[in-house]
C-alpha positions as CSV (number, residue, x, y, z in Angstrom):
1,X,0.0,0.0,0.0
2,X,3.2,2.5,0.7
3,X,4.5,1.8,-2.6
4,X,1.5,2.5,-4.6
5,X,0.7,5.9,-2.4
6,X,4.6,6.6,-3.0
7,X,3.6,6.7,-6.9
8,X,1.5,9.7,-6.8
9,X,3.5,11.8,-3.6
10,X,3.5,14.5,-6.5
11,X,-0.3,15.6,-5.8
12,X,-0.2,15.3,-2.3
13,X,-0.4,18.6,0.0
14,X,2.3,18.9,2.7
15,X,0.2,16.4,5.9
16,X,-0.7,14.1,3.6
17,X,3.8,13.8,2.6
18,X,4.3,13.9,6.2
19,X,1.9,11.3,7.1
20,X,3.0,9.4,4.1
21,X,6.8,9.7,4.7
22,X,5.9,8.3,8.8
23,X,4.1,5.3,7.0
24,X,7.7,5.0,4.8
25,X,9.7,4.9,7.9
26,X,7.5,2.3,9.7
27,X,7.6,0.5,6.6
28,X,11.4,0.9,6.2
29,X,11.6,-0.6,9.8
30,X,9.5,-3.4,9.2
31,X,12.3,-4.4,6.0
32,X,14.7,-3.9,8.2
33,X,13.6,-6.4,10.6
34,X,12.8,-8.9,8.1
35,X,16.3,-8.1,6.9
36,X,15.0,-6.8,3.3
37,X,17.8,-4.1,3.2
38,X,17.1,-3.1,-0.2
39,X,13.7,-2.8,0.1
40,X,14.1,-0.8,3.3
41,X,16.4,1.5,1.5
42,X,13.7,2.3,-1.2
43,X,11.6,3.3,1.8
44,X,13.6,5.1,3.6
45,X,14.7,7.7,0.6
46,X,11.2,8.1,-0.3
47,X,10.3,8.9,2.7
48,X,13.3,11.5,2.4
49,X,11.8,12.6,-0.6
50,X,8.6,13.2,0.5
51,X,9.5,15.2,3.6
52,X,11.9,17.5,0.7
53,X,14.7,16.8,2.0
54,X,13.9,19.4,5.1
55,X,14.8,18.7,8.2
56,X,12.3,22.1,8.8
57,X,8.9,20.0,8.4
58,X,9.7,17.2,10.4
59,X,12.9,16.8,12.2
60,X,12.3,13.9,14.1
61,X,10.7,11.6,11.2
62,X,13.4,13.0,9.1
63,X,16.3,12.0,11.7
64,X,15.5,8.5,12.0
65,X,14.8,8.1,7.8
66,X,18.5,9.2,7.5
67,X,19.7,7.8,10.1
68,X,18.2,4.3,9.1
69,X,18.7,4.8,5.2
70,X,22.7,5.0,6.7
71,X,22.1,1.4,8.4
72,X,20.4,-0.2,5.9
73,X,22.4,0.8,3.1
74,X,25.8,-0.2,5.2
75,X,24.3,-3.5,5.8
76,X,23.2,-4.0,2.2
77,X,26.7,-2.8,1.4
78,X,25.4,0.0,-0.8
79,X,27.0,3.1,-1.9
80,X,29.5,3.9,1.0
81,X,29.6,7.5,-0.1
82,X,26.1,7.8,0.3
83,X,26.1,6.4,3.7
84,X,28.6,9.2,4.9
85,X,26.8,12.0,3.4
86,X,23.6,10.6,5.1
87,X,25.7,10.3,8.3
88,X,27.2,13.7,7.8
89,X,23.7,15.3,7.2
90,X,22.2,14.3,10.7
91,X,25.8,15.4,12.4
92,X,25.3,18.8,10.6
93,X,21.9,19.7,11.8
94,X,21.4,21.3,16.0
95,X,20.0,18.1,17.9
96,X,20.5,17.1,21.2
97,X,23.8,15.1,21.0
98,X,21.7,11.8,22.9
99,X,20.1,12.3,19.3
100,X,22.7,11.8,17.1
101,X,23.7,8.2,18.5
102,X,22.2,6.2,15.9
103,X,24.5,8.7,13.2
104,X,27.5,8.0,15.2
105,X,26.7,4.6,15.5
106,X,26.3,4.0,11.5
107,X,29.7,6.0,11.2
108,X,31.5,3.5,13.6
109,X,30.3,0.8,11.5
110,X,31.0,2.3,8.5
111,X,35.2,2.8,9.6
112,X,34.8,-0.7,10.8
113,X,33.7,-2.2,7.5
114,X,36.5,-0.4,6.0
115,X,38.9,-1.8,8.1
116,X,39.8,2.2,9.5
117,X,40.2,1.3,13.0
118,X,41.3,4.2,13.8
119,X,39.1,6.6,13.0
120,X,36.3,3.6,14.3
121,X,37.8,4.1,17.4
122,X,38.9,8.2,17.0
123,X,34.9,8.1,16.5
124,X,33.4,6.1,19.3
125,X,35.3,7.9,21.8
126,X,35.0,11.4,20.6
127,X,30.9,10.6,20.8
128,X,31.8,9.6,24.7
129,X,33.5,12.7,25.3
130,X,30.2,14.6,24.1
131,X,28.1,12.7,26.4
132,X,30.4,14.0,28.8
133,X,31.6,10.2,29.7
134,X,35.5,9.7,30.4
135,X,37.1,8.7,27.4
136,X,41.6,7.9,27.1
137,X,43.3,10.1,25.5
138,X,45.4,9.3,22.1
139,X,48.6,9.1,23.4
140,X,51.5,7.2,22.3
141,X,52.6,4.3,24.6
142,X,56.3,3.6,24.7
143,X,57.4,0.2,23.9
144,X,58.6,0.0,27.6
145,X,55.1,0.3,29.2
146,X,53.9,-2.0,27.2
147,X,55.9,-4.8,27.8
148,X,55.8,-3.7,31.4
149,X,52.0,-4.1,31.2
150,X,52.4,-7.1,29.7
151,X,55.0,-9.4,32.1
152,X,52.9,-7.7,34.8
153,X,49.4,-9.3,33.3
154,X,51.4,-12.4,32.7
155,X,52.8,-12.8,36.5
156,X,48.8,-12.1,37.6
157,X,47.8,-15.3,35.6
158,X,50.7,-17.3,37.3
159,X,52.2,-17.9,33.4
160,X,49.3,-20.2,32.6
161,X,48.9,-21.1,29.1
162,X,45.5,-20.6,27.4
């Protein structure tokens, strides 16, 4: 029934795209679940598309589309790039940072599937520090420390063998 309705979004008025672009997201969700990725992608950028793009008509409908679309096209293993500009869209806009988890949380995922650990890691803490959670520092650990560290853990476990 969404798709159909999604055929004429060109003659609707602006409630009857918002309520249209809701049933899109739900739709979306309920791909997602049944692990339809693809078709959940379809959904979630018409649902885009019928909001305008705006993030003025309905932020919160239009925060989870994008941050969704980002998950479901990472775990489809769509177009990357589109996933970051999707990503980088929700970052962009004046939410409450609680709001912004599911971005951050596609953008961790994303590094990860590239095999940047780095900047999965750089990411994942950064988000910490702006929940104002503790997060370590970056800093360089001499070879010395860690083998320190490491006889130290050994001795603890009585040089057992795994």
């Amino acid at each position: 029934a969404v798709t159909l309705q999604n055929y004429a979004m060109s003659t609707m008025s602006g409630d009857e795209r918002k309520a249209l672009a809701k049933m899109n997201l739900r739709a979306g969700l309920k791909a997602s679940k049944n692990a339809s990725f693809e078709s959940a992608v379809v959904y979630f950028k018409s649902g885009r598309e019928l909001l305008e793009r705006s993030w003025e008509v309905d932020p919160d409908t239009m925060l989870q589309l994008c941050g969704e679309e980002a998950n479901a096209r990472l775990i489809a293993n769509d177009n990357l790039e589109t996933v970051n500009v999707l990503i980088d869209e929700v970052l962009d806009q004046r939410i409450p940072v609680r709001d912004q988890f599911r971005a951050y949380e596609v953008k961790v995922n994303s590094a990860l599937a590239r095999g940047d650990l780095h900047e999965c890691l750089d990411t994942a803490l950064g988000f910490c520090r702006k929940l104002g959670l503790s997060a370590p520092t970056n800093k360089p650990v001499s070879t010395f420390i860690i083998l320190k560290e490491y006889y130290k853990t050994k001795r603890a476990l009585g040089y057992r063998n795994a």
